[in-house]
C-alpha positions in Angstrom: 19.5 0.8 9.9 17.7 3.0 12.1 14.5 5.5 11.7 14.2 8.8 12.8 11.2 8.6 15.4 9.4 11.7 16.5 10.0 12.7 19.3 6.7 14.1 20.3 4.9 10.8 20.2 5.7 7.9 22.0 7.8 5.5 19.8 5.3 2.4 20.5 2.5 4.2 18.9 4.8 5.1 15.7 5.4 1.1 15.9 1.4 0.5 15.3 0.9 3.4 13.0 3.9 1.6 10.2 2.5 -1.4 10.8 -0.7 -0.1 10.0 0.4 1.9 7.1 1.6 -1.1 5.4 -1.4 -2.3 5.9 -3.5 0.5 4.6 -1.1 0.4 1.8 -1.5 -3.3 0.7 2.2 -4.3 1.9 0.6 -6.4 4.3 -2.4 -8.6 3.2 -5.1 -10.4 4.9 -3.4 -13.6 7.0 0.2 -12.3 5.4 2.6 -13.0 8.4 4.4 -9.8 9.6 7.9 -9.1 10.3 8.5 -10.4 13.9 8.6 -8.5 17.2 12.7 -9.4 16.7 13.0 -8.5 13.4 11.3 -4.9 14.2 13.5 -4.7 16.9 17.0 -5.3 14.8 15.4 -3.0 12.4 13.9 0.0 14.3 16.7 -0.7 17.0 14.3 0.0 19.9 13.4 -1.7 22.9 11.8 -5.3 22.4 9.1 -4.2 25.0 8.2 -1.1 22.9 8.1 -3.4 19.7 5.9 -5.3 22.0 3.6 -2.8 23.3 2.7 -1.2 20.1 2.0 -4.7 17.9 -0.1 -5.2 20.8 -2.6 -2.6 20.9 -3.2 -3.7 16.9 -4.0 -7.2 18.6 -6.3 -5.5 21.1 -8.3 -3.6 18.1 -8.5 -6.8 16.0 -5.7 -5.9 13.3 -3.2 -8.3 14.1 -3.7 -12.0 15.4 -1.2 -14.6 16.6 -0.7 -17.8 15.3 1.1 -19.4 18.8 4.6 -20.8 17.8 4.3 -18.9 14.3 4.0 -15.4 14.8 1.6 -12.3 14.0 -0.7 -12.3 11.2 -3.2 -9.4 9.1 -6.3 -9.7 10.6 -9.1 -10.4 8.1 -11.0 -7.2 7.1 -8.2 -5.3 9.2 -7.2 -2.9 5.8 -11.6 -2.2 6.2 -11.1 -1.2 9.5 -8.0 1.3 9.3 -9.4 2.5 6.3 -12.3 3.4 8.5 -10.7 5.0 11.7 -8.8 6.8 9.2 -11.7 8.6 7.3 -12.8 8.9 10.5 -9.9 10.9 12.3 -9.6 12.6 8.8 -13.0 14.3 9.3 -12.2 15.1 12.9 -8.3 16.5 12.5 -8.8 18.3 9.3 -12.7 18.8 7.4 -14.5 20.0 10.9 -11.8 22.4 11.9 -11.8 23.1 8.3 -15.9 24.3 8.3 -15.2 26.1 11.3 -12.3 28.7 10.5 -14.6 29.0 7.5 -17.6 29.9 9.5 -15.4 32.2 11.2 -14.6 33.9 8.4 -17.8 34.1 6.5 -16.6 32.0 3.8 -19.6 29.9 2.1 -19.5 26.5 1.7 -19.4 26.8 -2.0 -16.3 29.2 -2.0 -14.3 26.7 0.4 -15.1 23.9 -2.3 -13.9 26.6 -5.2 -10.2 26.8 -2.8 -10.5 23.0 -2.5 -11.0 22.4 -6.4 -8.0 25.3 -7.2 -5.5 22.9 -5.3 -3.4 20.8 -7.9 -3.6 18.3 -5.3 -7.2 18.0 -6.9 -6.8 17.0 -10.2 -4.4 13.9 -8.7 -6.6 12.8 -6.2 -9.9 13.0 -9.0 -7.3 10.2 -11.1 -6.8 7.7 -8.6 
């Protein structure tokens, strides 16, 4: 089997951002082993450098460590640390640019929490 990668980000970047979805999504635990650099590469069927390349940067950031002979493992308090890059990123991709097309257009805070609260989206998210 093969995935559909986008093509407007490089495929070794897509690599860390699965792995770290199964993280953030508690398919990977703390000290779980993940699949190997050869497995990824039999199932993405992409380059074993690329595989390579993007478990690497989640060594570099303290996600991942290797057990030598054994493999990659779930770095303790890794989920923590996505969890917190991604509020992060949230906040700068979508709530800023949010506030300011709302400054723009002279929408109040309180209105933009009204359209917020109208979404059905909402009512889920207030349930998990």
């Amino acid at each position: 089997m093969s995935i559909m990668f986008d093509n407007n980000k490089p495929i070794f970047i897509q690599v860390r951002e699965m792995i770290e979805d199964q993280i953030v999504n508690n398919q990977l635990k703390e000290d779980e082993q993940i699949p190997s650099t050869n497995q990824l590469v039999n199932f993405y069927k992409i380059n074993h450098a690329t595989v390579s390349k993007g478990i690497n940067l989640l060594v570099d950031e303290d996600i991942l460590y290797k057990k030598r002979g054994i493999g990659m493992f779930v770095a303790p308090g890794a989920r923590t640390k996505l969890l917190q890059k991604r509020r992060k990123a949230f906040v700068d991709e979508y709530v800023l640019p949010l506030i300011e097309e709302a400054a723009k257009l002279d929408i109040p805070l309180n209105e933009v929490l009204g359209y917020i609260q109208e979404n059905s989206y909402v009512e889920n998210f207030k349930n998990k």
